[in-house]
SERO-4910 file (N, C-alpha, C, O; in steps of 0.05 Angstrom, whole numbers):
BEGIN
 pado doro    nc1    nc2    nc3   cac1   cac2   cac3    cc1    cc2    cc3    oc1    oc2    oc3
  Unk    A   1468   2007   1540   1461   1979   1545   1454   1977   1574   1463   1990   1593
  Unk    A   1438   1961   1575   1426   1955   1604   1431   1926   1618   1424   1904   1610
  Unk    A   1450   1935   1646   1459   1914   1663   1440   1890   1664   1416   1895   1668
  Unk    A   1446   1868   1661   1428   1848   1658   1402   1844   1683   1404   1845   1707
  Unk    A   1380   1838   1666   1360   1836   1689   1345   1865   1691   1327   1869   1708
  Unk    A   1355   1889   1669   1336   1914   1675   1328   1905   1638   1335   1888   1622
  Unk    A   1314   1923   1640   1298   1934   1620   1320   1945   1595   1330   1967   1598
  Unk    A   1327   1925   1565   1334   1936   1548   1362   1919   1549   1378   1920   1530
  Unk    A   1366   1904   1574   1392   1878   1567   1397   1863   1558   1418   1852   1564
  Unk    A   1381   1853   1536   1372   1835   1526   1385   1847   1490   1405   1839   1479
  Unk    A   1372   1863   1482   1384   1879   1463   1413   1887   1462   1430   1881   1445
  Unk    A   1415   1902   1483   1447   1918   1489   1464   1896   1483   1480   1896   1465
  Unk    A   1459   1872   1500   1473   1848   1506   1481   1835   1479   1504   1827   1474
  Unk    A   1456   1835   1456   1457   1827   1431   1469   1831   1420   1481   1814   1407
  Unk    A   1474   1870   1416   1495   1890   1403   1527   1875   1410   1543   1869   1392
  Unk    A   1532   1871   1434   1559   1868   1432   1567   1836   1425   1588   1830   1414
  Unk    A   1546   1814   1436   1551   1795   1430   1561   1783   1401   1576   1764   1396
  Unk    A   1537   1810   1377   1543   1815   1350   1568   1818   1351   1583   1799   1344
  Unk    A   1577   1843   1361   1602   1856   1353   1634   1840   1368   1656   1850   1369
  Unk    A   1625   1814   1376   1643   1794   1389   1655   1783   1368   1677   1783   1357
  Unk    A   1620   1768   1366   1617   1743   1344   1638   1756   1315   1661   1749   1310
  Unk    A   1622   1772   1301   1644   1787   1279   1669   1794   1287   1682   1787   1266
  Unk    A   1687   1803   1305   1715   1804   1311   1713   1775   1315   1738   1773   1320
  Unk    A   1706   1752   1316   1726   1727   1331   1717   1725   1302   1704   1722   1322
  Unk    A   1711   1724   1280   1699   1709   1245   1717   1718   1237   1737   1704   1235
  Unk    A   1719   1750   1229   1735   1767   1223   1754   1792   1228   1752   1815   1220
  Unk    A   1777   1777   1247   1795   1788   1258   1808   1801   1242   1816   1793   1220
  Unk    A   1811   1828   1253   1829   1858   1244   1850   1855   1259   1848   1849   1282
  Unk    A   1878   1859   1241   1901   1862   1247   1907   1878   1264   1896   1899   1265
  Unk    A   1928   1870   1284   1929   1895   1307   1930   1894   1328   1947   1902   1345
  Unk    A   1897   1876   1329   1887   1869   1360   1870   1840   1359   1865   1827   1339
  Unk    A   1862   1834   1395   1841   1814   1388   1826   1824   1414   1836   1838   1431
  Unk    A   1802   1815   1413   1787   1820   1437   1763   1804   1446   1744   1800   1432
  Unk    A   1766   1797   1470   1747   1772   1476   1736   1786   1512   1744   1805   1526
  Unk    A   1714   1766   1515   1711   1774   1546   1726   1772   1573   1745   1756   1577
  Unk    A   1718   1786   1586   1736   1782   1617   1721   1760   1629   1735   1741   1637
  Unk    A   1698   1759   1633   1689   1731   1637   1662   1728   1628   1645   1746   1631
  Unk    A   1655   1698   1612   1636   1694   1593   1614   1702   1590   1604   1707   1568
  Unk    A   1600   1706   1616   1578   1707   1626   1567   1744   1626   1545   1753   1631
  Unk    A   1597   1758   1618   1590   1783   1628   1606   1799   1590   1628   1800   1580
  Unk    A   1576   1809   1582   1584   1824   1556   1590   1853   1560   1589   1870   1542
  Unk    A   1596   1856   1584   1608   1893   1583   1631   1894   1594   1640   1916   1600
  Unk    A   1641   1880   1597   1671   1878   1614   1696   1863   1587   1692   1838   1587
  Unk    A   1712   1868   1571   1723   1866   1555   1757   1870   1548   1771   1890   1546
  Unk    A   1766   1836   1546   1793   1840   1553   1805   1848   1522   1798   1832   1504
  Unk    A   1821   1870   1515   1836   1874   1496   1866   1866   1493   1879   1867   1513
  Unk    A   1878   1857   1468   1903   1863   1465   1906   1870   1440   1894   1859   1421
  Unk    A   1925   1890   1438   1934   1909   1425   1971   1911   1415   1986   1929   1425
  Unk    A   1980   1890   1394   2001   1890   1372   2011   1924   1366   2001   1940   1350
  Unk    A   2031   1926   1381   2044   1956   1374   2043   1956   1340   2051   1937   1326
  Unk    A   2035   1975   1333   2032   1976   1307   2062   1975   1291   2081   1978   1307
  Unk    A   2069   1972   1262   2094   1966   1254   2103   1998   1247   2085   2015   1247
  Unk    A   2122   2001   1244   2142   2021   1251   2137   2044   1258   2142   2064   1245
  Unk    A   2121   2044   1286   2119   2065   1300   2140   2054   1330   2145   2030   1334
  Unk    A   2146   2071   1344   2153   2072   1373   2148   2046   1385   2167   2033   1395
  Unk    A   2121   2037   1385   2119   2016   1398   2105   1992   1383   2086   1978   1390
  Unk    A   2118   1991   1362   2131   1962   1351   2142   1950   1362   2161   1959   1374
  Unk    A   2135   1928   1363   2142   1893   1371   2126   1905   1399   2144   1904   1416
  Unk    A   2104   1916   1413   2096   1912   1445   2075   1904   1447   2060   1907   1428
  Unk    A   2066   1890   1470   2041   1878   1463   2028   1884   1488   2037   1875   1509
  Unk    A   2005   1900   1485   1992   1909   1498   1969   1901   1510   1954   1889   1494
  Unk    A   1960   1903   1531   1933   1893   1548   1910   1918   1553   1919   1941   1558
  Unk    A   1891   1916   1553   1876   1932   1556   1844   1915   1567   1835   1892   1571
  Unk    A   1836   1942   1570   1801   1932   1587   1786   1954   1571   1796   1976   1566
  Unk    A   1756   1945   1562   1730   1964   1551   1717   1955   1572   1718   1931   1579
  Unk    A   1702   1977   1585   1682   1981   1597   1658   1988   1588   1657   2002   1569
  Unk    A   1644   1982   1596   1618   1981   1583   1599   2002   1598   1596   1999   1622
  Unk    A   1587   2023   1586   1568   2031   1614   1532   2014   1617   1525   1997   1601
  Unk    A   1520   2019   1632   1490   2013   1623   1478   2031   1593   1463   2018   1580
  Unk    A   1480   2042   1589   1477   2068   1572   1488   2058   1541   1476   2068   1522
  Unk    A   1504   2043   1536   1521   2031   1509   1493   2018   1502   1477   2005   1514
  Unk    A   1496   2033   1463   1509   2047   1454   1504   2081   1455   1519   2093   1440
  Unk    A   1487   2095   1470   1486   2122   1472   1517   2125   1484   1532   2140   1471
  Unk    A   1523   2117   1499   1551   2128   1514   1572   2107   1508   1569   2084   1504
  Unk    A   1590   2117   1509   1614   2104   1499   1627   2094   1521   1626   2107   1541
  Unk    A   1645   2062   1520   1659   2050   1535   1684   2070   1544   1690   2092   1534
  Unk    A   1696   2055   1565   1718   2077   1573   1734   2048   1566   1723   2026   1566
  Unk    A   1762   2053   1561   1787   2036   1554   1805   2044   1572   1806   2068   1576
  Unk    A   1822   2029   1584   1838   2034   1604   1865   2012   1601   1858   1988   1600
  Unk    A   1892   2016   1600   1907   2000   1594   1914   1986   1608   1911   2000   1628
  Unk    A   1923   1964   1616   1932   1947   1636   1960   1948   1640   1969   1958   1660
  Unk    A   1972   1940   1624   2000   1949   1612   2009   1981   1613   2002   1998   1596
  Unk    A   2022   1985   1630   2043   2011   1635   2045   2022   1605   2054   2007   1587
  Unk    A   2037   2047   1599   2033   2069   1570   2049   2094   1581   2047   2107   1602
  Unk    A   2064   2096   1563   2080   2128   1562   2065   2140   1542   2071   2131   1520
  Unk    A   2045   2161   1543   2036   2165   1522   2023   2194   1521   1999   2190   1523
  Unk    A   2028   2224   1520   2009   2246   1525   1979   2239   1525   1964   2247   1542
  Unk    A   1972   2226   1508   1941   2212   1504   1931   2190   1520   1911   2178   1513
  Unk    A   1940   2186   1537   1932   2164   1558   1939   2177   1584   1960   2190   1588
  Unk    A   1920   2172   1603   1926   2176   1629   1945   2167   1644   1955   2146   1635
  Unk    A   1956   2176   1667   1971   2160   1674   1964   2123   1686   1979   2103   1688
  Unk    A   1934   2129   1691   1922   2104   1697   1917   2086   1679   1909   2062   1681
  Unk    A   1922   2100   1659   1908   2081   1638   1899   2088   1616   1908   2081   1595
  Unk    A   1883   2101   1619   1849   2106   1611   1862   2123   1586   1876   2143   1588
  Unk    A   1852   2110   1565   1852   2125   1543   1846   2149   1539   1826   2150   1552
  Unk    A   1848   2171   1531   1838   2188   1509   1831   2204   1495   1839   2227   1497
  Unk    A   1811   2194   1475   1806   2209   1445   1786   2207   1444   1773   2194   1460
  Unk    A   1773   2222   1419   1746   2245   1419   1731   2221   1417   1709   2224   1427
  Unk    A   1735   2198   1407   1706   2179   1400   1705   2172   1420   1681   2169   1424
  Unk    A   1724   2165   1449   1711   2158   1474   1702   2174   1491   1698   2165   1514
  Unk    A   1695   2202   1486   1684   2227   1495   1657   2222   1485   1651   2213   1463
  Unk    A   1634   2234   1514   1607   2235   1517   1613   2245   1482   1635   2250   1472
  Unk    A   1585   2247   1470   1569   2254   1455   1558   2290   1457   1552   2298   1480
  Unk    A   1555   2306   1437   1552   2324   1442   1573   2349   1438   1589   2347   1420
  Unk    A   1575   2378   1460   1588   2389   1453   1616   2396   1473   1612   2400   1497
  Unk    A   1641   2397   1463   1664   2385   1479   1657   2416   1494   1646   2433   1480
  Unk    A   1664   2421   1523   1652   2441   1540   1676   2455   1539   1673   2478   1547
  Unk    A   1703   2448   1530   1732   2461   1526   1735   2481   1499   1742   2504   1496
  Unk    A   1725   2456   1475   1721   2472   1452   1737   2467   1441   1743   2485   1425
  Unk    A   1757   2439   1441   1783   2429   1426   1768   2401   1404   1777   2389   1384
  Unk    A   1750   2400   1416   1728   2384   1402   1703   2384   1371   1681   2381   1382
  Unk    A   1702   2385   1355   1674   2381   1343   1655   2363   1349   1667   2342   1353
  Unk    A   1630   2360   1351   1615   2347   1366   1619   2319   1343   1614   2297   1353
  Unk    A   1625   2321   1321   1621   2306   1305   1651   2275   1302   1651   2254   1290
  Unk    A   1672   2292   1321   1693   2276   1328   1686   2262   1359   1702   2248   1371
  Unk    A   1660   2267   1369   1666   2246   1389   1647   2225   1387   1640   2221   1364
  Unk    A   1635   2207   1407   1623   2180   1405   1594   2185   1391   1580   2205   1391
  Unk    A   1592   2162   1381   1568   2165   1372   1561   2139   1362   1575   2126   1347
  Unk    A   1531   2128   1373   1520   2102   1370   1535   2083   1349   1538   2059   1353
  Unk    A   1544   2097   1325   1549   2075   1304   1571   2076   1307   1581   2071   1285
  Unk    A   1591   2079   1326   1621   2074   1331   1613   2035   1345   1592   2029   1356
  Unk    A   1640   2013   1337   1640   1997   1346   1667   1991   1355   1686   2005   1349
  Unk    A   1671   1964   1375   1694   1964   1384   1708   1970   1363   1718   1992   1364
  Unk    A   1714   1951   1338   1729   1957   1314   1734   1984   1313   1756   1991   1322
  Unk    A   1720   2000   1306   1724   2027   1309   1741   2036   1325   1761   2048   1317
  Unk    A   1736   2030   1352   1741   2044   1382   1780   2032   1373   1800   2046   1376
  Unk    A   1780   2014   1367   1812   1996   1367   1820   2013   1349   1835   2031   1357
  Unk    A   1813   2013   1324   1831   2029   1299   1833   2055   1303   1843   2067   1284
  Unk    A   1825   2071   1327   1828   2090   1331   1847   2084   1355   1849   2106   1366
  Unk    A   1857   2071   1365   1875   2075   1390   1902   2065   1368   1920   2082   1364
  Unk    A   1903   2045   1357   1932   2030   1339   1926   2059   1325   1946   2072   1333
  Unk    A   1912   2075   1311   1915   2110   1300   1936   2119   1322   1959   2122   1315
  Unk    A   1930   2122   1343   1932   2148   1367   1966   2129   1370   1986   2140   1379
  Unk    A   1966   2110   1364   2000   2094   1374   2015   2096   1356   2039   2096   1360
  Unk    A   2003   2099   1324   2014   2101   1298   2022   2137   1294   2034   2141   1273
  Unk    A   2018   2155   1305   2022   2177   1304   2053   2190   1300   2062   2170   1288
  Unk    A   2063   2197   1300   2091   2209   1304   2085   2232   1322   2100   2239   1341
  Unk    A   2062   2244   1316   2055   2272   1327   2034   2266   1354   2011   2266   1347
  Unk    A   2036   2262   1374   2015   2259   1392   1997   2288   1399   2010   2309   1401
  Unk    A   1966   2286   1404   1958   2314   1406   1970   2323   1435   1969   2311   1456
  Unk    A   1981   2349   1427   1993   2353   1452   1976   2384   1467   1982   2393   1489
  Unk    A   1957   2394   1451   1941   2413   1462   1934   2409   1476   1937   2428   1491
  Unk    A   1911   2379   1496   1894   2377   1511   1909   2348   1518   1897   2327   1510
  Unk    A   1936   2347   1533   1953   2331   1535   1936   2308   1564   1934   2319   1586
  Unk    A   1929   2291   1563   1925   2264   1587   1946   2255   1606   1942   2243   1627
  Unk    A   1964   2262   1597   1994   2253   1620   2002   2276   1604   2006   2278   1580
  Unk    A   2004   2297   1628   2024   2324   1627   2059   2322   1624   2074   2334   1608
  Unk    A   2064   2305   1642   2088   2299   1633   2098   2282   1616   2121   2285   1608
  Unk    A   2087   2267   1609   2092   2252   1578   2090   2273   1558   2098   2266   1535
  Unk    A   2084   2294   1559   2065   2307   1529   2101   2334   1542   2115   2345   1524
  Unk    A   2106   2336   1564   2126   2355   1570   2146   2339   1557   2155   2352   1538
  Unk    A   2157   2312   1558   2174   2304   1550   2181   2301   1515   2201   2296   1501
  Unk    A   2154   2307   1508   2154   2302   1472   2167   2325   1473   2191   2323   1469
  Unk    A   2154   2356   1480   2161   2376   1467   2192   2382   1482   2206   2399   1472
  Unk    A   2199   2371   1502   2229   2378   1515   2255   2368   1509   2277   2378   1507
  Unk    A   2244   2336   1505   2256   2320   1508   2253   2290   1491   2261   2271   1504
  Unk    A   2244   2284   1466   2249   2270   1455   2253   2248   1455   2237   2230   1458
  Unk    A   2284   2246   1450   2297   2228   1455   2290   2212   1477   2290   2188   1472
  Unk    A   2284   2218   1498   2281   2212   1529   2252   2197   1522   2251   2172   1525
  Unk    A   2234   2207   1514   2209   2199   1514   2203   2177   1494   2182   2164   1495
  Unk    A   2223   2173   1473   2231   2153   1450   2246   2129   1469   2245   2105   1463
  Unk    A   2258   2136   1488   2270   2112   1503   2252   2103   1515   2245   2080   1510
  Unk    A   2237   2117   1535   2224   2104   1558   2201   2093   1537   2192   2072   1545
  Unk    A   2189   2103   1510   2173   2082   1504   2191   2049   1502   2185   2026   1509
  Unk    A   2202   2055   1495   2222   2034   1479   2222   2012   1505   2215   1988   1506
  Unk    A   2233   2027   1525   2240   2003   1542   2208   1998   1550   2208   1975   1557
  Unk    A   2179   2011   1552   2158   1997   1565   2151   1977   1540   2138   1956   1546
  Unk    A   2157   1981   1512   2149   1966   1493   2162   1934   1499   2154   1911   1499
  Unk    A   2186   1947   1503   2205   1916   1510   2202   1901   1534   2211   1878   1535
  Unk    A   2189   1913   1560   2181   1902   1581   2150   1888   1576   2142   1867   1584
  Unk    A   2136   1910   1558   2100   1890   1546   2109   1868   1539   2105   1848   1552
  Unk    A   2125   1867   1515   2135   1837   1501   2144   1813   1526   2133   1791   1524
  Unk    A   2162   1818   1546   2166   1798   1562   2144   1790   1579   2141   1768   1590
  Unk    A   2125   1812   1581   2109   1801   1611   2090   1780   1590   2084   1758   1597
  Unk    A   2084   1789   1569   2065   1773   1551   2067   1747   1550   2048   1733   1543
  Unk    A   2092   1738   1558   2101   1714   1550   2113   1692   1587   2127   1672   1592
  Unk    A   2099   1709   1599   2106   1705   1628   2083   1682   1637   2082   1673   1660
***
């Protein structure tokens, strides 16, 4: 997608405005997602309902989609707002998983080209794959995003079952702040 005012913003702009309009008609369980501010369709505030009986049940999560100029050839980056204990999330934030990975071939080789982004992925998509990655019991821990989160699954458990617990129970209060 192209930053408004170049060549091809007009379209890009259309794509997500589509893909607004259908999430605010027909809302998927889970999450909701609207803009960061009106005027701007690549900047995208998420929230994200800990899925039910996983870890972070009852938390309620904040998140941001980024948009590049390039959407839909390249995929948004997601970044959490809300503090994540998670091997699969950075410590900053930032999600992730193979659908928010360039297009093409993963240069590691933990990848099929066919698990990462690709034009006909939509936010919907991009969501039911993160409430997936929260609904897990098993987080991928081969090509771990927070090293020490992904140390604590395989060490430590218990430990890593708390500290979600208590950031799930700190999301819920700030939500309501």
């Amino acid at each position: 997608m192209s930053k408004p005012g170049t060549p091809g913003a007009a379209s890009n702009t259309l794509l997500l405005r589509r893909q607004l309009a259908e999430l605010t008609k027909h809302p998927v369980e889970g999450f909701s997602a609207g803009l960061v501010d009106e005027n701007d369709f690549y900047e995208w505030e998420i929230m994200i309902i800990g899925p039910p009986d996983t870890l972070y049940e009852g938390g309620i999560f904040k998140a941001r989609l980024s948009f590049p100029s390039e959407f839909p050839l390249l995929p948004p980056k997601m970044r959490f707002i809300t503090p994540m204990w998670h091997p699969n999330i950075y410590p900053d934030g930032v999600v992730c998983i193979s659908i928010l990975h360039a297009p093409g071939e993963d240069q590691y080789g933990y990848e099929d080209a066919g698990e990462r982004w690709m034009p006909v992925h939509t936010v919907e998509s991009i969501l039911v794959s993160v409430i997936s990655l929260l609904s897990s019991n098993t987080p991928n821990l081969d090509s771990p995003a927070n090293l020490d989160a992904a140390l604590e699954v395989r060490n430590d458990i218990a430990g890593y079952k708390k500290k979600v617990r208590r950031l799930v129970r700190r999301s819920a209060e700030e939500a309501y702040d």
